[in-house]
C-alpha positions, 0 to 999 in steps of 0.5 A: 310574251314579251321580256327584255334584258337589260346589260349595261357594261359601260359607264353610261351618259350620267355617270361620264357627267359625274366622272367629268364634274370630278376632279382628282383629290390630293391626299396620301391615303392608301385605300384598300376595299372591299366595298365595291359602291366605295371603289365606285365612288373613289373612281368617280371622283378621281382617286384612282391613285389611292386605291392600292387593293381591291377583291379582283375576282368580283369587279363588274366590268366598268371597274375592270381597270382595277383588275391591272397589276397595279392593284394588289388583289386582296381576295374575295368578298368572303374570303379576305386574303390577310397576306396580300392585303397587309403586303399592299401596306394600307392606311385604311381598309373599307368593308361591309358587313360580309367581312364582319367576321374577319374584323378583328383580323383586317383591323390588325393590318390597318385602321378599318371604315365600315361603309355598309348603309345603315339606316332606314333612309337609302339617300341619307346614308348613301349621302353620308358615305360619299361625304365620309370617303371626301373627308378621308382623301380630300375631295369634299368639294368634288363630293358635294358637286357630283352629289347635286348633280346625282340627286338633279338626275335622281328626282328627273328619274323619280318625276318620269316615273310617277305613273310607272306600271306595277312593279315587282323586284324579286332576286334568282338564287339557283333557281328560286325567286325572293321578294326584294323591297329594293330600295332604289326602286322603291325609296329612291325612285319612289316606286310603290311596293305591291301588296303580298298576298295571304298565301305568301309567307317569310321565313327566318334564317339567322338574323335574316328575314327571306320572302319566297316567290313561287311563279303562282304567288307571283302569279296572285301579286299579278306585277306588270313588270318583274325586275330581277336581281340575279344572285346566282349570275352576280356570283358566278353560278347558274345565271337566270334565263328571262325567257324561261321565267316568262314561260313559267310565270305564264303557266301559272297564270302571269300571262302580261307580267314582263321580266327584266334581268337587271345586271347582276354584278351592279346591282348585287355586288357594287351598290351604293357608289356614286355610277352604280346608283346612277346607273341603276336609276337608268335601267330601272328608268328603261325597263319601266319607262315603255311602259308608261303610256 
């Protein structure tokens, strides 16, 4: 049975396009963030010199350089450290909704950005974040140039992949699997989402909706191809093992289906920056594509 890994650490041939069609802006904002799609734009239109704080301990590896010295560490995505990060004097703090809870708290150290994706439409409001980061350190013109150049990449993707193979995103969390109607996949790439069956039921925790996956619902949905978004590995626990999951899906009756593990850390922690899209628009392209006939 056949599985492939995909584990891209570098900034691949898209992405050096985008960082070579961007010029460095000249602005005197002092950006701390906890977004790391936002850290991924900043880098990719030259503002490296504006970003005075990041969370350290989460970067994927090709935003490694922000783990130097030069940098102060402002904590963890959920764990804000509010002394470090007020010492790194900011003139404004971008955050997401896994800082909700210390809005008030990160709101007394500097004005705040909120740079989550709102909205029902994906490029809509990716488009309108990378334009907001511009305005605020002035690189409107880099922004609307590495924009056109994402979105010419993004519908030659789209085009490649009109008759990808059934394809069904899920996510590992310590050993379990949820749907996951991701919508690079799905909405940018416009790959259709598979039907579920009646034996497959979501769950309600909080504000949250969640859609387990056992190997046998998996099974019923009967995917070519099963990409995975790996939390656990993102996070730092437990990573899933795609050989593992192959033989457990072909146990329970998944005998063709392929898994791919997407990289963890780009697509669960650094989505929504202009590389990471691109990026993810590449490996969903190379996980699918050998499989077109």
């Amino acid at each position: 049975m056949k599985h492939a890994t995909i584990n891209t650490t570098a900034i691949t041939t898209l992405t050096a396009t985008l960082l070579l069609a961007s010029a460095a802006a000249s602005a005197d904002q002092r950006i701390a963030t906890f977004d790391l799609g936002s850290l991924d734009t900043l880098d990719a239109l030259g503002l490296s010199e504006q970003v005075v704080g990041v969370p350290k301990s989460s970067l994927p590896d090709y935003l490694e350089q922000y783990s130097a010295e030069t940098y102060t560490d402002i904590g963890g995505l959920r764990s804000p450290d509010m002394e470090a990060l007020s010492e790194s004097e900011p003139s404004v703090i971008l955050y997401t909704g896994r800082q909700g809870d210390w809005e008030e708290e990160l709101g007394d150290i500097a004005p705040l950005l909120n740079t989550s994706l709102q909205g029902d439409d994906y490029l809509v409001a990716f488009d309108a974040n990378v334009r907001e980061l511009a305005s605020q350190t002035g690189a409107e013109a880099e922004a609307e140039e590495a924009l056109e150049i994402l979105h010419n990449a993004i519908e030659t993707q789209r085009e490649a992949l009109s008759n990808a193979p059934s394809t069904l995103v899920v996510t590992h969390n310590g050993g379990n699997l949820m749907l996951n109607h991701h919508p690079v996949v799905h909405d940018v790439l416009g790959i259709a989402a598979l039907e579920m069956p009646d034996s497959v039921a979501s769950e309600t925790r909080g504000t949250r909706t969640f859609t387990p996956l056992s190997a046998e619902a998996i099974a019923e949905i009967d995917p070519e191809i099963v990409l995975v978004i790996d939390r656990s590995a993102a996070i730092g626990d437990e990573p899933a093992d795609a050989d593992a999951l192959t033989q457990t899906l072909s146990n329970a009756g998944a005998e063709n289906a392929q898994v791919v593990i997407l990289t963890p850390a780009l697509w669960y922690l650094s989505g929504g920056g202009l590389q990471s899209l691109a990026l993810q628009v590449e490996e969903v392209n190379a996980a699918l594509s050998p499989s077109i006939n």
